[in-house]
N, CA and C atoms as a LAMMPS dump frame, in Angstrom:
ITEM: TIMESTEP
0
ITEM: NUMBER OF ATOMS
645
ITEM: BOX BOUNDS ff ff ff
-5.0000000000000000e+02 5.0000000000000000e+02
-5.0000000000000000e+02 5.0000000000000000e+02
-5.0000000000000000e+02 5.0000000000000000e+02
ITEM: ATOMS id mol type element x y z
1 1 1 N -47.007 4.836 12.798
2 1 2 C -46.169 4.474 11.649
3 1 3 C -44.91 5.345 11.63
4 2 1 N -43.694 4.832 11.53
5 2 2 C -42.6 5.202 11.36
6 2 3 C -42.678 6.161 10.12
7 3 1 N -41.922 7.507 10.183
8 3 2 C -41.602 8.532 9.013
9 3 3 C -40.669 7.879 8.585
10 4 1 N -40.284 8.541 7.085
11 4 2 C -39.563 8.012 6.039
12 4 3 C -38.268 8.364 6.461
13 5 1 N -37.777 9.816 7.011
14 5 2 C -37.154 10.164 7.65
15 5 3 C -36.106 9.222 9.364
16 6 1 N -37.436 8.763 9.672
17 6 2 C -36.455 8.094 10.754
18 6 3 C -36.193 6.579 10.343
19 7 1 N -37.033 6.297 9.271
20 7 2 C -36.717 5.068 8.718
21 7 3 C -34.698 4.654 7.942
22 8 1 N -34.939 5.673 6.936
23 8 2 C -33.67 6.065 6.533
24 8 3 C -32.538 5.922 7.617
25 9 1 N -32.928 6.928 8.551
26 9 2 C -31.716 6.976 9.895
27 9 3 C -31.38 5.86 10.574
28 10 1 N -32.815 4.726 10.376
29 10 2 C -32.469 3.38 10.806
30 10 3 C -31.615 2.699 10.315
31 11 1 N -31.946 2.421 8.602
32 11 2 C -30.933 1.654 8.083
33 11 3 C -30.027 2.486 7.693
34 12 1 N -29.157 3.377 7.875
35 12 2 C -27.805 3.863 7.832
36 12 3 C -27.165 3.026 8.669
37 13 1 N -28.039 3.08 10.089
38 13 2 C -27.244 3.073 11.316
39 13 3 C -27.291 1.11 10.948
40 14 1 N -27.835 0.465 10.453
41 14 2 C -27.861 -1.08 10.471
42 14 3 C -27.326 -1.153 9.487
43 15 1 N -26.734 -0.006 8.521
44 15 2 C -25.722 -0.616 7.264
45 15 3 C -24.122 -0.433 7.729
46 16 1 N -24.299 0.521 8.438
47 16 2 C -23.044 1.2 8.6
48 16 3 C -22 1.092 9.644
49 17 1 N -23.166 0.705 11.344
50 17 2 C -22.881 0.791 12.76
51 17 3 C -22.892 -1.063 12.889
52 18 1 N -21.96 -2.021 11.695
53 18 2 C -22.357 -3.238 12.294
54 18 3 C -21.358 -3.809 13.421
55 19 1 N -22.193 -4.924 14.404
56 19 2 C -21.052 -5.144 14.977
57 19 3 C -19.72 -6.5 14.742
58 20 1 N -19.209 -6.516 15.293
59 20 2 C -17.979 -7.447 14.717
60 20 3 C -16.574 -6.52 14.161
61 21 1 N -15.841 -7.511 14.197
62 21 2 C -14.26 -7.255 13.848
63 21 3 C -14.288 -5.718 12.263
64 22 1 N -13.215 -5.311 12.672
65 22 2 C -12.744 -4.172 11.769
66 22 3 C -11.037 -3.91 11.921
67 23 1 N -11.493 -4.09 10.05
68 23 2 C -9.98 -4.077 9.554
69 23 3 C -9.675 -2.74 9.173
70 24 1 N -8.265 -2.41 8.898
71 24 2 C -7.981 -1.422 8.603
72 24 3 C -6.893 -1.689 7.325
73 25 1 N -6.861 -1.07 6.536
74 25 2 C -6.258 -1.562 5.293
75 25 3 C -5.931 -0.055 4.457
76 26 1 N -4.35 0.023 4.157
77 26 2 C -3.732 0.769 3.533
78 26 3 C -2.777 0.574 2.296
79 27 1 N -1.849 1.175 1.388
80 27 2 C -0.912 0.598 1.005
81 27 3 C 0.125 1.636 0.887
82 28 1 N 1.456 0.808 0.479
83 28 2 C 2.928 1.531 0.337
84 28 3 C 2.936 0.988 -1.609
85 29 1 N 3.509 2.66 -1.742
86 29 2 C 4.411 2.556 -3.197
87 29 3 C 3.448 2.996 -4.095
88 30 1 N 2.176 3.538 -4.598
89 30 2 C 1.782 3.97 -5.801
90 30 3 C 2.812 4.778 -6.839
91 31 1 N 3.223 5.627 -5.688
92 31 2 C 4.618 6.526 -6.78
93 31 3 C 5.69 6.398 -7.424
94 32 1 N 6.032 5.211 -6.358
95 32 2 C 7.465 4.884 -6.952
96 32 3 C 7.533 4.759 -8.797
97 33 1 N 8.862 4.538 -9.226
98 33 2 C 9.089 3.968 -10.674
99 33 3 C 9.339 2.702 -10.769
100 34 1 N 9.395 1.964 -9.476
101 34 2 C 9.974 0.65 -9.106
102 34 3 C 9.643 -0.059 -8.703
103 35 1 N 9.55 -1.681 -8.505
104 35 2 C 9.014 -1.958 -7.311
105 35 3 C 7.401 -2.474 -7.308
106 36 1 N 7.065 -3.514 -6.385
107 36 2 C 5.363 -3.722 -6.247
108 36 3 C 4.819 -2.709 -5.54
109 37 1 N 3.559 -2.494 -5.649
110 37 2 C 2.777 -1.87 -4.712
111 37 3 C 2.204 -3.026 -3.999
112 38 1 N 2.123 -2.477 -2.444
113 38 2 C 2.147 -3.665 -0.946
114 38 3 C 0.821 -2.817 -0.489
115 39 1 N 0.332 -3.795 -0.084
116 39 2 C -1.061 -3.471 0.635
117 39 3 C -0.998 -4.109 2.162
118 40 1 N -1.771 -3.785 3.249
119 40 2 C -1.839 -4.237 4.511
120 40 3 C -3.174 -4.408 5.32
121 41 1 N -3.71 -5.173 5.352
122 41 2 C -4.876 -4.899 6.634
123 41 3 C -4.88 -5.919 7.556
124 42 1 N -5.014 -4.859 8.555
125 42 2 C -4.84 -5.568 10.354
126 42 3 C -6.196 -5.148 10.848
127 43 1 N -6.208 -6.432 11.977
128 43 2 C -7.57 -6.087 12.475
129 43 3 C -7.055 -5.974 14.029
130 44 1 N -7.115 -4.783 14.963
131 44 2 C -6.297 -4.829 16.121
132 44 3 C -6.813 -5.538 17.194
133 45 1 N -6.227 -5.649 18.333
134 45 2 C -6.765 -6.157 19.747
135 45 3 C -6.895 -5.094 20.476
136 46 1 N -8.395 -4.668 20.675
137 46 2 C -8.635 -3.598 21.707
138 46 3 C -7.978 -4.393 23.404
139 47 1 N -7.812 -5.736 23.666
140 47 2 C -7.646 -5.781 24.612
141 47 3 C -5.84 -5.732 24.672
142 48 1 N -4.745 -5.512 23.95
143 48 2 C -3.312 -4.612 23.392
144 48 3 C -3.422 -3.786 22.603
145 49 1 N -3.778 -2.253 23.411
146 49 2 C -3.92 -2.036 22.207
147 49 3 C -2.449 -0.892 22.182
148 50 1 N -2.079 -0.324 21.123
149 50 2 C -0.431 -0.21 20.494
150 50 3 C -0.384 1.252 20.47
151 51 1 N 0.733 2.436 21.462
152 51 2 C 0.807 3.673 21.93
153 51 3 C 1.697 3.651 20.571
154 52 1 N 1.644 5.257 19.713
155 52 2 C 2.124 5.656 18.839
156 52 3 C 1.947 5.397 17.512
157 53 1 N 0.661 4.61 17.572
158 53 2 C 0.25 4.45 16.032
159 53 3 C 0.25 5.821 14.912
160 54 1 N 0.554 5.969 13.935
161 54 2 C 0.147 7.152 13.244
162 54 3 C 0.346 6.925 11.097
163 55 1 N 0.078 7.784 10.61
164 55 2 C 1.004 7.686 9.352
165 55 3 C 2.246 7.078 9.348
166 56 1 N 2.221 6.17 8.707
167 56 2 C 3.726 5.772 8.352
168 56 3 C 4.753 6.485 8.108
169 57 1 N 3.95 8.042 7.02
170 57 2 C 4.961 8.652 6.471
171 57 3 C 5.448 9.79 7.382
172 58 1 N 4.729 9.657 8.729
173 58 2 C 4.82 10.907 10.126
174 58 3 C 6.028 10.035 10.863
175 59 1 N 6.595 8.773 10.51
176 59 2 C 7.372 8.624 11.423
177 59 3 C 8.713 8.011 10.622
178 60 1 N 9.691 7.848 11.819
179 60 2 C 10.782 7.803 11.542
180 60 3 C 11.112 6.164 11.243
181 61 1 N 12.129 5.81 10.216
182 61 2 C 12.435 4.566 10.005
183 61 3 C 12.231 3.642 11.241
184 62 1 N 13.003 4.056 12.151
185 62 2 C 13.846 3.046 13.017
186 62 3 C 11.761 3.118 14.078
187 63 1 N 11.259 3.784 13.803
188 63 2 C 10.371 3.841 14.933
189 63 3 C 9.209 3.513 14.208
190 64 1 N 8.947 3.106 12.636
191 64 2 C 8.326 1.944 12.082
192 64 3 C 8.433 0.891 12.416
193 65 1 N 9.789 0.152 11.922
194 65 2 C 10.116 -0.914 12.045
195 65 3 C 9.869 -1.446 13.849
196 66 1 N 9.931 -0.444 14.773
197 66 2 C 9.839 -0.959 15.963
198 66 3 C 8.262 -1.279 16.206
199 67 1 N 7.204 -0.119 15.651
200 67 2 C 5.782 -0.647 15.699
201 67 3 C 5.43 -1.475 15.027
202 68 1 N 6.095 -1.964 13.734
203 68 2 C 5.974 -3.555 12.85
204 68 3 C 6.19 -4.399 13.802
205 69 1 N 6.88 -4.42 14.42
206 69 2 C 6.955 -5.986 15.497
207 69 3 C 6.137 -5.404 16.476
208 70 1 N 5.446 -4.426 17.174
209 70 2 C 4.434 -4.373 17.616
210 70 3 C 3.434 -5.191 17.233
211 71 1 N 2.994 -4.657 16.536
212 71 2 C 1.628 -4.729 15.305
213 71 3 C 1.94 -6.139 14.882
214 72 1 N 2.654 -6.595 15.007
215 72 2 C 2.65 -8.2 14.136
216 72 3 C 2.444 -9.16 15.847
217 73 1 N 2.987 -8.529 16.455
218 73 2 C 2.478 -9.382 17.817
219 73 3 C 1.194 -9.58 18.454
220 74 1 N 0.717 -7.882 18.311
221 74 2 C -0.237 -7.899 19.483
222 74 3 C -1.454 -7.855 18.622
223 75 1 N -1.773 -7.839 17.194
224 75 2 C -2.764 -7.597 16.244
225 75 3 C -3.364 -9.194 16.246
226 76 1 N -4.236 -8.516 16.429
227 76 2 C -5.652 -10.328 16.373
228 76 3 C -5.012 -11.01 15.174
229 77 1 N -5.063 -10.562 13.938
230 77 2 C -4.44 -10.517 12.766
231 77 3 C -4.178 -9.314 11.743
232 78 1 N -3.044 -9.843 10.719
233 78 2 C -2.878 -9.362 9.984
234 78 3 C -2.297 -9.843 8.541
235 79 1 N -2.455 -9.041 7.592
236 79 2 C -1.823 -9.781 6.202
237 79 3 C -1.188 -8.842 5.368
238 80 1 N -0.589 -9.222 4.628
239 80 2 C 0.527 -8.26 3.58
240 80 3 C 0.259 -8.715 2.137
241 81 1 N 0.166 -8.081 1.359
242 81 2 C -0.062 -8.337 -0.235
243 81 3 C 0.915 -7.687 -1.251
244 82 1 N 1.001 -7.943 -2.453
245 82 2 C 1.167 -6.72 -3.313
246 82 3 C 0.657 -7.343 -4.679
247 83 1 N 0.931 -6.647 -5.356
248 83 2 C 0.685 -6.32 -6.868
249 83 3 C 1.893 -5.84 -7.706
250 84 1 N 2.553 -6.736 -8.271
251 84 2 C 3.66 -6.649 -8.988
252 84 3 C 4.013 -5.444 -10.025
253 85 1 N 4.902 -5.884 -10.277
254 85 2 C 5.014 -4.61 -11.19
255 85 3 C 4.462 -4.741 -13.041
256 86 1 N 4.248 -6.675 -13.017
257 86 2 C 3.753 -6.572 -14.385
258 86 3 C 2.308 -6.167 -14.354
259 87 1 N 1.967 -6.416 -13.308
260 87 2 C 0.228 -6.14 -12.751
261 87 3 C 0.133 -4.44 -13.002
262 88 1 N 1.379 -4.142 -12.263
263 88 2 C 0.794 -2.363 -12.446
264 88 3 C 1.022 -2.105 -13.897
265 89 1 N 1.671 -2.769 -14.699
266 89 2 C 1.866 -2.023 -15.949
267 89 3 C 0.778 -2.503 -17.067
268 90 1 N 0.233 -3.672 -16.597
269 90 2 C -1.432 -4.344 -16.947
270 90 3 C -2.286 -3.092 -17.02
271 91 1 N -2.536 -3.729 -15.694
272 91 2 C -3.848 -3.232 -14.427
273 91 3 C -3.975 -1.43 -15.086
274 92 1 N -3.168 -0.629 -14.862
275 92 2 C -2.128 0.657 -14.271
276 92 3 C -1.793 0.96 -12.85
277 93 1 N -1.708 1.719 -11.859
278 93 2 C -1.432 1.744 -10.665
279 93 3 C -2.688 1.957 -10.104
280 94 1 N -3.666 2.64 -10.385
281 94 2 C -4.748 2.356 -9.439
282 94 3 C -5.5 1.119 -8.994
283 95 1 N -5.613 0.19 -10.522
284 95 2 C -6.304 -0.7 -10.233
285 95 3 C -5.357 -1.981 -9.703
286 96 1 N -4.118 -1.822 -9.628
287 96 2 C -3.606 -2.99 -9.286
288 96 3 C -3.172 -2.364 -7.538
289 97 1 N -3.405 -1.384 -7.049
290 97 2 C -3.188 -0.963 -5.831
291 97 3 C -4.585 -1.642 -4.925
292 98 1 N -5.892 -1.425 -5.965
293 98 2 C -6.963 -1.927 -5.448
294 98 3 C -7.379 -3.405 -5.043
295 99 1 N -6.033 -4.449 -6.597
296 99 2 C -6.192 -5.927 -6.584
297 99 3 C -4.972 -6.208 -5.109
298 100 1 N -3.641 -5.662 -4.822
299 100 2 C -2.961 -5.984 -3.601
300 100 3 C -3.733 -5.884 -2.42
301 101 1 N -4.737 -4.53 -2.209
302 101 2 C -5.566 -3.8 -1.179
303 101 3 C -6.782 -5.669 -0.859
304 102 1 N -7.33 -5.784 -1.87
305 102 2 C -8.221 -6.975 -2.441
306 102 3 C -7.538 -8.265 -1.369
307 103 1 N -6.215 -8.594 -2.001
308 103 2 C -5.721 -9.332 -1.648
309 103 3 C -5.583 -9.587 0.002
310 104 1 N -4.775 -8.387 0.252
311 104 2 C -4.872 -8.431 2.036
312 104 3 C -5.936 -8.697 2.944
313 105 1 N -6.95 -8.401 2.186
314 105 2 C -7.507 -8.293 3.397
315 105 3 C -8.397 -9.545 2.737
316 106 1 N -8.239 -10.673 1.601
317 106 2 C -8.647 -12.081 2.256
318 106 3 C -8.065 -12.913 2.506
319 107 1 N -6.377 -11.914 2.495
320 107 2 C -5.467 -12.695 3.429
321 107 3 C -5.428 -12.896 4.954
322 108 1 N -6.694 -12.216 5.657
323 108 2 C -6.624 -12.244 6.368
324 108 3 C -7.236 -13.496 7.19
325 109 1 N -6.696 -14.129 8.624
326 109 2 C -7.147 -15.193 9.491
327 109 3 C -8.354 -15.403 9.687
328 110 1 N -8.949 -14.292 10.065
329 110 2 C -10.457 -13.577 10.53
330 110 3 C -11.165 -13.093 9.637
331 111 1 N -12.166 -13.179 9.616
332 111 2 C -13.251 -12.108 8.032
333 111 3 C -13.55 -11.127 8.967
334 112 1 N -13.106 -9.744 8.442
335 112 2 C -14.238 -8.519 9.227
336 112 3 C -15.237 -8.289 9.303
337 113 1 N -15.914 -7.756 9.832
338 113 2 C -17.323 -7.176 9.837
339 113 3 C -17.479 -5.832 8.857
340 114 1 N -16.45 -5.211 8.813
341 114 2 C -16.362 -4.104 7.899
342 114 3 C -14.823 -4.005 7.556
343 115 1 N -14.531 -3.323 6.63
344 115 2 C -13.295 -2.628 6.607
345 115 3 C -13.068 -1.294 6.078
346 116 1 N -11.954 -0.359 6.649
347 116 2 C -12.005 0.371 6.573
348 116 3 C -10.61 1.28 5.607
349 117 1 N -10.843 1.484 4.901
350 117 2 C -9.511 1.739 3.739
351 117 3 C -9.305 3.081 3.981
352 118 1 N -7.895 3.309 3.401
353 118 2 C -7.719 4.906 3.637
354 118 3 C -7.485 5.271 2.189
355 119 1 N -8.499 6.633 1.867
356 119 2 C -8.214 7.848 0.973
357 119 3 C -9.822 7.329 -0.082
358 120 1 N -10.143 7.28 -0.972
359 120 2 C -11.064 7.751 -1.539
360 120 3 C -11.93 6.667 -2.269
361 121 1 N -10.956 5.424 -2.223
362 121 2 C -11.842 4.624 -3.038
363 121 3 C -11.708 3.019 -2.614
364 122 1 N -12.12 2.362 -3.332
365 122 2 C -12.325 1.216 -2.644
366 122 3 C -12.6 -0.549 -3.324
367 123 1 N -11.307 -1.274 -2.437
368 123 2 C -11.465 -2.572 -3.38
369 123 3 C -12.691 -3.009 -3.766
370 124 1 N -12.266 -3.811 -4.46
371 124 2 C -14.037 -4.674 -4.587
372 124 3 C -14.135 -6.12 -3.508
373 125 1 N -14.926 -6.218 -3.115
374 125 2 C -14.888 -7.102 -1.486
375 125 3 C -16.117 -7.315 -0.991
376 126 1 N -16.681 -8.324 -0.438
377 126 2 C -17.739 -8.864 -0.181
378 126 3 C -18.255 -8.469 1.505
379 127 1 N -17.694 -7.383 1.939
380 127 2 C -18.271 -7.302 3.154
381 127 3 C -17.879 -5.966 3.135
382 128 1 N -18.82 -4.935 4.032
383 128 2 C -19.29 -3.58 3.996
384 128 3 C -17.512 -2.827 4.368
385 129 1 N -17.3 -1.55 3.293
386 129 2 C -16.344 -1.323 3.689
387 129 3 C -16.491 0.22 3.721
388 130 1 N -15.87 0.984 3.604
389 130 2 C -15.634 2.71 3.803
390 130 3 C -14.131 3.356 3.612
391 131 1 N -14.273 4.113 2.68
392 131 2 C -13.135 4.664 2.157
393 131 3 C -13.056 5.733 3.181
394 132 1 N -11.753 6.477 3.635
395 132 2 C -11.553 7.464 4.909
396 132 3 C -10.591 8.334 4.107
397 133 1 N -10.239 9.585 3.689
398 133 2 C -10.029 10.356 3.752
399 133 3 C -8.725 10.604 5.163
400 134 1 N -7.473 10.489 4.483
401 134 2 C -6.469 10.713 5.648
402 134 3 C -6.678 10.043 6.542
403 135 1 N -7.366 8.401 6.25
404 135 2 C -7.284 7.511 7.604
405 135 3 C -6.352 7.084 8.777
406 136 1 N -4.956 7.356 7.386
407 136 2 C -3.647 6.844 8.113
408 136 3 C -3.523 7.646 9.149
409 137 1 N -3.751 8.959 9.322
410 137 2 C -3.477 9.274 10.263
411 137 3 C -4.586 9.251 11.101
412 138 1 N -5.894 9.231 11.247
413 138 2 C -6.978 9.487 12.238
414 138 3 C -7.334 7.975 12.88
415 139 1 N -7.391 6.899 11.723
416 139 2 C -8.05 5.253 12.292
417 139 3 C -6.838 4.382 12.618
418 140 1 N -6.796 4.355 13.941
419 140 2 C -5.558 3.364 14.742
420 140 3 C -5.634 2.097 13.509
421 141 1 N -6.615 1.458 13.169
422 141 2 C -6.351 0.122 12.359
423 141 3 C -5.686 0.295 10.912
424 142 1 N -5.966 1.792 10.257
425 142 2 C -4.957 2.271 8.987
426 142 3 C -3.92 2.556 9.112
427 143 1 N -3.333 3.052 10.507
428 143 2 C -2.546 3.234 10.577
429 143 3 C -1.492 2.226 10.798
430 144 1 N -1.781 1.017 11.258
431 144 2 C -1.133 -0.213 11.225
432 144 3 C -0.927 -0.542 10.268
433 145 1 N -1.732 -0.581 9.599
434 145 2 C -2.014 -1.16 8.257
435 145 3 C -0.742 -0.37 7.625
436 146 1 N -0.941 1.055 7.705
437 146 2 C 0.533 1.747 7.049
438 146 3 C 1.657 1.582 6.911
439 147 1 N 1.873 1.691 8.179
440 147 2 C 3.047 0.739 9.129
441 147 3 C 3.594 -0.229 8.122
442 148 1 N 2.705 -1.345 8.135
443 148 2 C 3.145 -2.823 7.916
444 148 3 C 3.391 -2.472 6.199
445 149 1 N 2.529 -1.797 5.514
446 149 2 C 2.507 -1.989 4.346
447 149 3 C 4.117 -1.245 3.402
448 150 1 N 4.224 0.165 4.635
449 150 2 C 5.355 1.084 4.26
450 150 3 C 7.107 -0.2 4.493
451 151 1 N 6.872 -0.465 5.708
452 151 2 C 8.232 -1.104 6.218
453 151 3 C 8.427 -2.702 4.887
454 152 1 N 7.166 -3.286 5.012
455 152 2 C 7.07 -4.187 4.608
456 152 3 C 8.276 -3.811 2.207
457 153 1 N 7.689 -2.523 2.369
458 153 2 C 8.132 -2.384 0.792
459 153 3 C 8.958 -1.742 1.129
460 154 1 N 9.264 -1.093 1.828
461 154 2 C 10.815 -0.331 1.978
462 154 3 C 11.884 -1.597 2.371
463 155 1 N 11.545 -3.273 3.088
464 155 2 C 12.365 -3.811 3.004
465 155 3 C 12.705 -4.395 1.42
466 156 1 N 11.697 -4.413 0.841
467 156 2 C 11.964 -5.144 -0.456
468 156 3 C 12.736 -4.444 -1.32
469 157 1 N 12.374 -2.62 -1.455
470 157 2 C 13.589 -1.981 -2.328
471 157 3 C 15.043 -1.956 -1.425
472 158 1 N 15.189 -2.628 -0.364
473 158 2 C 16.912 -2.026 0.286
474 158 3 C 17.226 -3.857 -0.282
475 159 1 N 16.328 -4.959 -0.486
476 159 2 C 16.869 -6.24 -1.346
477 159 3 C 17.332 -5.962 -2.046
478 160 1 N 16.567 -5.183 -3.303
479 160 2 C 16.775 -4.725 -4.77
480 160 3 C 18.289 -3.921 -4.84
481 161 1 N 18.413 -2.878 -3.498
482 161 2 C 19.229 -2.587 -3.45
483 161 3 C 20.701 -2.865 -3.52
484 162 1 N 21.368 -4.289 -2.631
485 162 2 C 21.757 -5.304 -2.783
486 162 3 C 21.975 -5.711 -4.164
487 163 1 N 21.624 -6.288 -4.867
488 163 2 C 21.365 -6.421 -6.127
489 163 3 C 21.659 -5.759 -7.205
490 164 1 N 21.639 -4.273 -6.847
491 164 2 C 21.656 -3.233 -8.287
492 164 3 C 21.783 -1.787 -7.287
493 165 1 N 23.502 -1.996 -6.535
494 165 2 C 23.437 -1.35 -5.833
495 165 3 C 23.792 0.735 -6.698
496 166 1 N 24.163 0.472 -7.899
497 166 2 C 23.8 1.362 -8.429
498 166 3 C 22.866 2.829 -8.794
499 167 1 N 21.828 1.968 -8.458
500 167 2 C 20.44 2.794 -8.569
501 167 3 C 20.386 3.663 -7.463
502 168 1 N 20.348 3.298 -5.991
503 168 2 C 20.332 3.759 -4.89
504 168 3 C 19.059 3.732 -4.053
505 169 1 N 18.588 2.548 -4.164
506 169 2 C 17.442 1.953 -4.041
507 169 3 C 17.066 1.622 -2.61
508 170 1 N 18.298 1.787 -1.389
509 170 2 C 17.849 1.929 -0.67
510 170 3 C 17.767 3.513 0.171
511 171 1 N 17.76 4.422 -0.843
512 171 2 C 17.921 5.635 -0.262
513 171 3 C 16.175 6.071 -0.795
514 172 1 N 16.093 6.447 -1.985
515 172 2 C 14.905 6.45 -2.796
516 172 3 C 13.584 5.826 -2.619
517 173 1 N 14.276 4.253 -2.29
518 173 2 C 12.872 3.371 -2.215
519 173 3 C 12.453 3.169 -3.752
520 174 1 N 13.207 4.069 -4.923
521 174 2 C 12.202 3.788 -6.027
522 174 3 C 11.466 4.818 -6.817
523 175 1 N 11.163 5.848 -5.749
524 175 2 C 10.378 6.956 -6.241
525 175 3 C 11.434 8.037 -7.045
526 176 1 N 11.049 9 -7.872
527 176 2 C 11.121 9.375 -9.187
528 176 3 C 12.273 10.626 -8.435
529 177 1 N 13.437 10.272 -7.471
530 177 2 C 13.932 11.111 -6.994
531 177 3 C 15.383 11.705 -8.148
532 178 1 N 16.078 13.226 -7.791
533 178 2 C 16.93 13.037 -9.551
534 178 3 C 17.97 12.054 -9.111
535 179 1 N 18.226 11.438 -8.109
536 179 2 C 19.584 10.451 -7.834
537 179 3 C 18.93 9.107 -9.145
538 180 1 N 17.944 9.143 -8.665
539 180 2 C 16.992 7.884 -9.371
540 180 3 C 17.002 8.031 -11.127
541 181 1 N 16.68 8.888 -11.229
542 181 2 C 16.437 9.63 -12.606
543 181 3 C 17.783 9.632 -13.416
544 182 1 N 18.811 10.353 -12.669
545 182 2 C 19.778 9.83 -13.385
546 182 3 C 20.621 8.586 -13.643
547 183 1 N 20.449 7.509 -12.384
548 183 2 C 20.618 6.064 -13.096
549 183 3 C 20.198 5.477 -13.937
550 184 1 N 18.703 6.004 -13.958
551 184 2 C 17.946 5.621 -15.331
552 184 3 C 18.731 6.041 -16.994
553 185 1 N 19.102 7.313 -17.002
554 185 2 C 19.784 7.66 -18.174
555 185 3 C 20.686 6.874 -18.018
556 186 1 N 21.881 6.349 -16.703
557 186 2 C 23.248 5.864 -17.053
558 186 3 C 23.201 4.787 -17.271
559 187 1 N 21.775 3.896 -16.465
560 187 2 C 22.084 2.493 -16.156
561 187 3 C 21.019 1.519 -17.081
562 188 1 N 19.994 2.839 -17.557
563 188 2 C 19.078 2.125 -18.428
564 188 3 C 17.972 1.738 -17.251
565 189 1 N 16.391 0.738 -17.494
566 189 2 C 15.834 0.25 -16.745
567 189 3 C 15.837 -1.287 -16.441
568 190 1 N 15.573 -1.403 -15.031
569 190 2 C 15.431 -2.478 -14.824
570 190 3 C 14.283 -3.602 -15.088
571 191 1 N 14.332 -5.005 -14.787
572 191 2 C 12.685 -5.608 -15.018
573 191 3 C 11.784 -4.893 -13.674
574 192 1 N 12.641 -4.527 -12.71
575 192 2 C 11.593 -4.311 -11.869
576 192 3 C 10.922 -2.546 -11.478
577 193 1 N 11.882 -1.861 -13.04
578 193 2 C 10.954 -1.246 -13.362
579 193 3 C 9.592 -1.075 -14.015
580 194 1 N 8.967 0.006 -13.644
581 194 2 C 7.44 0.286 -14.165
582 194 3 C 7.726 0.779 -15.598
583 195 1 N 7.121 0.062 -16.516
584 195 2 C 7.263 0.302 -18.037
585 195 3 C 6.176 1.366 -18.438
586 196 1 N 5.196 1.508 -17.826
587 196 2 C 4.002 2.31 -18.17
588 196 3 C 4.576 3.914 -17.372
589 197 1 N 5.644 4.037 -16.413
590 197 2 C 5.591 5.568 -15.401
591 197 3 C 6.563 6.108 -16.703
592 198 1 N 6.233 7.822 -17.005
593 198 2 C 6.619 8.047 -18.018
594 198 3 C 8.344 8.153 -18.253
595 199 1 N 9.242 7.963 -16.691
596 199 2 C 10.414 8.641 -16.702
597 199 3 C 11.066 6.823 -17.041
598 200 1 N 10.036 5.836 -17.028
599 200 2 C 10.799 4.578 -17.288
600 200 3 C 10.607 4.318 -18.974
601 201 1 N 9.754 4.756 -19.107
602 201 2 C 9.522 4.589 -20.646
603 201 3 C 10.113 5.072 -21.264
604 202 1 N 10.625 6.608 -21.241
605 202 2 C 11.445 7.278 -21.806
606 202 3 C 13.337 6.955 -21.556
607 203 1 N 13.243 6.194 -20.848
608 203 2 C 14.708 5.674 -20.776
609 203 3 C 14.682 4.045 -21.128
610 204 1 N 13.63 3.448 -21.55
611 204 2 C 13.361 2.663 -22.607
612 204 3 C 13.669 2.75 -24.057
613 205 1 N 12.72 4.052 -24.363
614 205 2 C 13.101 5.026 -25.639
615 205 3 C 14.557 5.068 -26.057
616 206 1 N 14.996 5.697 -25.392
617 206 2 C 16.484 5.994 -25.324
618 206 3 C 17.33 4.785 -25.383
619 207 1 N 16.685 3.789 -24.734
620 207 2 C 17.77 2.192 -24.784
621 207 3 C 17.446 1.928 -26.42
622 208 1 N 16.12 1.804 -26.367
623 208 2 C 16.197 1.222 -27.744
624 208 3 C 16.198 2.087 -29.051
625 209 1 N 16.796 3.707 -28.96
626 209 2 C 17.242 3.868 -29.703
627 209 3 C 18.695 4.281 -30.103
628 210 1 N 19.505 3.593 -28.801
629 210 2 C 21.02 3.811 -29.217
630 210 3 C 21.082 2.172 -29.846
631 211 1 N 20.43 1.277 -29.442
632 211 2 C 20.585 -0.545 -30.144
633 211 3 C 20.17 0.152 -31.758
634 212 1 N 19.131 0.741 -32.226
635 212 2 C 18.966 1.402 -33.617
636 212 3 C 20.233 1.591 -34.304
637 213 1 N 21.137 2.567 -33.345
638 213 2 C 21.742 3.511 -34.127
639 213 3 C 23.752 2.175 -33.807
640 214 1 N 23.234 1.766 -32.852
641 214 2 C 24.891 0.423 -33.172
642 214 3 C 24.535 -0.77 -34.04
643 215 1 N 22.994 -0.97 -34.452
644 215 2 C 22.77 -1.827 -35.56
645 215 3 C 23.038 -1.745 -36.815
């Protein structure tokens, strides 16, 4: 008779060690003040597989965007999501990082066998997954996932940019930098600011209490 001990060790290894496809799934933008949060999961081709994968945030613009058309070629599949900004101001940013994260990966062509997310926690999803701790940089498939998810929202704030070239939106991206901070005092907020991050609310405040004081 099998010990309880090696029993256990069995089903770890049959919960954990399954075989079939594995995704890797990350996202761009929790911080920003601006902007959706974008989610990504790719499932790679061990038979292409892609030199220089790493953190998104370890590499340089121009040498993202060159592993995005990697990664969009040679990847079995892949998908892109986000979660808007009325969602994050719903949701708040964790849980609507979790509904974009959600999204990608049943955007995907293929169903995984597992997936594998980076940092601590984890969508809700119908097939076995694992939160990783600094995946982006250690699991080739998060790190794609980074990739796609970082370039993918850094193109959408240099749109915005375009648009409301004021802000400086394609320098920032969005995040709470003082170039950023002080358009907010000059320029007020936008819709596609975050109403819930405290430096947008408070220049909310401030809008609606100079309309008070010219009424």
């Amino acid at each position: 008779m099998r010990s309880k001990k090696f029993l256990k060790a069995e089903q770890a290894q049959l919960v954990w060690d399954v075989p079939g496809l594995v995704a890797g799934v990350d996202e761009a933008g929790r911080g920003p003040l601006a902007g959706p949060v974008v989610a990504a999961a790719v499932i790679l081709d061990v038979r292409f597989p892609i030199k220089g994968l790493a953190d998104s945030k370890q590499l340089t613009a121009l040498r993202r965007e060159r592993l995005y058309d990697e990664i969009r070629a040679k990847a079995l599949c892949c998908s892109i999501a986000q979660a808007s900004v009325e969602e994050i101001d719903q949701l708040n940013i964790l849980q609507a990082t979790m509904l974009a994260m959600r999204r990608a990966v049943l955007g995907l062509r293929l169903k995984p066998a597992k997936v594998l997310v980076d940092g601590n926690r984890l969508p809700a999803l119908d097939v076995l997954a694992e939160a990783i701790i600094s995946g982006d940089a250690l699991v080739p498939c998060i790190s794609a996932a980074s990739i796609l998810a970082k370039v993918t929202r850094d193109r959408l704030l240099c749109e915005l940019h375009l648009q409301h070239p004021e802000y400086g939106f394609d320098r920032h991206k969005g995040y709470g930098t003082a170039e950023h901070l002080r358009a907010l005092q000059e320029h007020g907020a936008l819709p596609l600011h975050r109403r819930t991050f405290a430096p947008v609310a408070r220049a909310l405040a401030r809008a609606a209490e100079g309309q008070e004081l010219r009424a």
